[in-house]
C-alpha positions as CSV (number, residue, x, y, z in Angstrom):
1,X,1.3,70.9,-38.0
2,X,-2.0,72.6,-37.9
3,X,-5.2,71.8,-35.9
4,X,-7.0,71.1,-39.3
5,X,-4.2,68.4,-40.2
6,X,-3.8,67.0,-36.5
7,X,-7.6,66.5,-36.6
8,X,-7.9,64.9,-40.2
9,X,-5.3,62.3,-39.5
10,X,-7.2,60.8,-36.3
11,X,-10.5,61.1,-38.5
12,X,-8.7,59.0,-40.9
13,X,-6.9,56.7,-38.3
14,X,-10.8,56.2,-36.5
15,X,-12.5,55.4,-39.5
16,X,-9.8,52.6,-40.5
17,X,-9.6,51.7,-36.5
18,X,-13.6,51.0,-36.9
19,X,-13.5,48.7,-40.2
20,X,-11.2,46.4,-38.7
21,X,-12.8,43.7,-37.0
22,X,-11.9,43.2,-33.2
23,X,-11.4,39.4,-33.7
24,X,-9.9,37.0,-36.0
25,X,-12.0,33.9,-37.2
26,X,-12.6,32.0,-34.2
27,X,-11.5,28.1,-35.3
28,X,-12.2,24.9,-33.9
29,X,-8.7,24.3,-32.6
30,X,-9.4,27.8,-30.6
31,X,-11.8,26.6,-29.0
32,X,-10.5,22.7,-28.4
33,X,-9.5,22.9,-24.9
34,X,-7.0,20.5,-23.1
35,X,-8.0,17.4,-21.2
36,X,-6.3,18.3,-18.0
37,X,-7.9,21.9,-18.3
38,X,-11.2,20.2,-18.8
39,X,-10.8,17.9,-15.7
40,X,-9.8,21.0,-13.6
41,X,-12.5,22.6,-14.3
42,X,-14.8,19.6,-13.9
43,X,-13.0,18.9,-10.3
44,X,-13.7,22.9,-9.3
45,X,-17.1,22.5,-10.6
46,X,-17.4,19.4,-8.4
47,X,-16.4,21.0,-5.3
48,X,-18.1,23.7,-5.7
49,X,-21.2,22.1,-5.7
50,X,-20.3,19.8,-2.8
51,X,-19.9,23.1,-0.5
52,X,-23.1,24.3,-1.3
53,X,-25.0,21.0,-0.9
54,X,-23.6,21.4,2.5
55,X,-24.1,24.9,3.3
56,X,-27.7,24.1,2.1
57,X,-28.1,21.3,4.3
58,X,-26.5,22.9,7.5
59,X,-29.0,25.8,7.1
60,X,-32.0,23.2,6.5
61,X,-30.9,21.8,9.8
62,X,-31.0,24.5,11.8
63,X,-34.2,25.7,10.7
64,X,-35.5,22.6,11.3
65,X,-34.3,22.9,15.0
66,X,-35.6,26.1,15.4
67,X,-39.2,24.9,14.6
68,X,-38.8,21.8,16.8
69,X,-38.1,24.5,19.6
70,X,-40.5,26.5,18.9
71,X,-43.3,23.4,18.6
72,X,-42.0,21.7,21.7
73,X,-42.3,24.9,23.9
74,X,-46.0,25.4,22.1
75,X,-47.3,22.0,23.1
76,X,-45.5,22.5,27.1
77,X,-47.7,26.2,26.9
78,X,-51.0,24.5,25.9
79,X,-50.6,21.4,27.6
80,X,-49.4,22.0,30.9
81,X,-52.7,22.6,33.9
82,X,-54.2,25.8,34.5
83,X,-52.2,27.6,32.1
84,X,-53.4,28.9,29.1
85,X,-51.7,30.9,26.1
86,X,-51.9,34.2,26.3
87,X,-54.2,36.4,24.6
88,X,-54.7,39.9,23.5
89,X,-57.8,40.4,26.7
90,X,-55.0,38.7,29.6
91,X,-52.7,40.8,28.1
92,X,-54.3,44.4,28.6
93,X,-55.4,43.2,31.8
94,X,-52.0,42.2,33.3
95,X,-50.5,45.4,31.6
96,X,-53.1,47.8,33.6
97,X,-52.9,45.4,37.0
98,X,-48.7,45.6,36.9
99,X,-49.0,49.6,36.4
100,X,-47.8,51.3,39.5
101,X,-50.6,53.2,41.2
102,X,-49.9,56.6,41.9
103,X,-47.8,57.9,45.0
104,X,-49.0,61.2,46.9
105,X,-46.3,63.7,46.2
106,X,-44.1,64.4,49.2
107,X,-41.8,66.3,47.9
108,X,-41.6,70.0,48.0
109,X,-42.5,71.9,44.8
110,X,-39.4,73.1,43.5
111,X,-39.0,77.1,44.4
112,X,-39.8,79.8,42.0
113,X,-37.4,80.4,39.3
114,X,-37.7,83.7,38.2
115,X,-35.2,85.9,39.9
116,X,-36.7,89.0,42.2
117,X,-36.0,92.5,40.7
118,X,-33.8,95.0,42.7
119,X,-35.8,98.1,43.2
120,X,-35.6,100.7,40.1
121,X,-34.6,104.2,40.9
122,X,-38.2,105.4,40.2
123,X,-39.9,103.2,42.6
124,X,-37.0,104.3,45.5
125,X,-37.7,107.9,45.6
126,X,-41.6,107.1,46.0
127,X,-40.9,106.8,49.5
């Protein structure tokens, strides 16, 4: 068989392969499930939504938690004598009165790195 003949037989085979449709008629009775099949899937349905009612719920709740933390330790902060929130002014000034002032060095500065040079030959015979 040659190449010409190899490739006009799959021509032929695509172009019936593409007229045929994919599907049947789809009927009513296709499409008629059973009861039971219906009730599963009503029952799945069911549950499905009952878990997320209650994931939704649980998550509510904690967030609502979280704010009545968050509100209750607000209202202790502003209520509470002689204490005020903190702003952005009592913040730069108990950031610079908390810095460490600086210590006088004691230490001895570190000796000179850079290696000393043996004597060249040129500088020896100068003597």
């Amino acid at each position: 068989m040659t190449l010409d003949e190899i490739l006009k037989e799959h021509s032929a085979w695509l172009d019936k392969t593409a007229k045929q449709p994919l599907f049947g008629r789809v009927t009513e009775r296709e499409t008629n499930f059973p009861q039971e099949l219906r009730d599963q899937r009503a029952k799945e349905i069911k549950a499905a939504i009952e878990a997320l009612t209650q994931r939704r719920d649980e998550t509510v709740s904690l967030y609502e938690s979280a704010i009545e933390g968050y509100k209750k330790e607000l209202e202790a902060l502003t209520s509470a004598p002689g204490i005020k929130p903190p702003t952005a002014k009592s913040r730069a000034a108990k950031s610079e009165a908390s810095t460490p002032e600086a210590k006088p060095q004691t230490e001895k500065p570190a000796a000179s790195t850079k290696a000393k040079r043996a004597p060249t030959r040129s500088r020896a015979k100068k003597k």
